[in-house]
C-alpha angles and dihedrals in degrees: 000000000000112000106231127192135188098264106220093204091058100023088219126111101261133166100282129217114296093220140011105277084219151349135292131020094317083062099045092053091050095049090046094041113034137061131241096242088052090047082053096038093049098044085051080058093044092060090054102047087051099045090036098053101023104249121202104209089198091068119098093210096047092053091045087058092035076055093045093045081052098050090050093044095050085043089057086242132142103292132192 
């Protein structure tokens, strides 16, 4: 049986990840509060922020608004 969770970017009960995207409390939240199809969708979006404006991801400041832009997509916020 598929795990659903109550996605907070579409505020509907949808299959759920099947696993944390990463460690830690962040990914705890994500795995327990978004969906699978936003956690596709945003990482999709993520490719293209970081091939459309060049992000070094190397660079502290680029990941902390690559964060942010996250935080905004996944909150069903306005979003670079």
């Amino acid at each position: 049986m598929t795990r659903t969770v109550k996605c907070k970017k579409y505020n509907l009960e949808l299959p759920g990840l099947d696993q944390q995207p990463y460690p830690g409390p962040k990914g705890l939240e994500i795995y327990e509060n978004i969906s699978k199809k936003a956690w596709e969708e945003w990482l999709n979006h993520q490719k293209m922020l970081i091939n459309e404006r060049k992000i070094n991801l190397k660079d502290g400041q680029s990941r902390k608004w690559l964060n942010e832009q996250m935080e905004l997509f996944l909150s069903g916020e306005e979003y670079a």
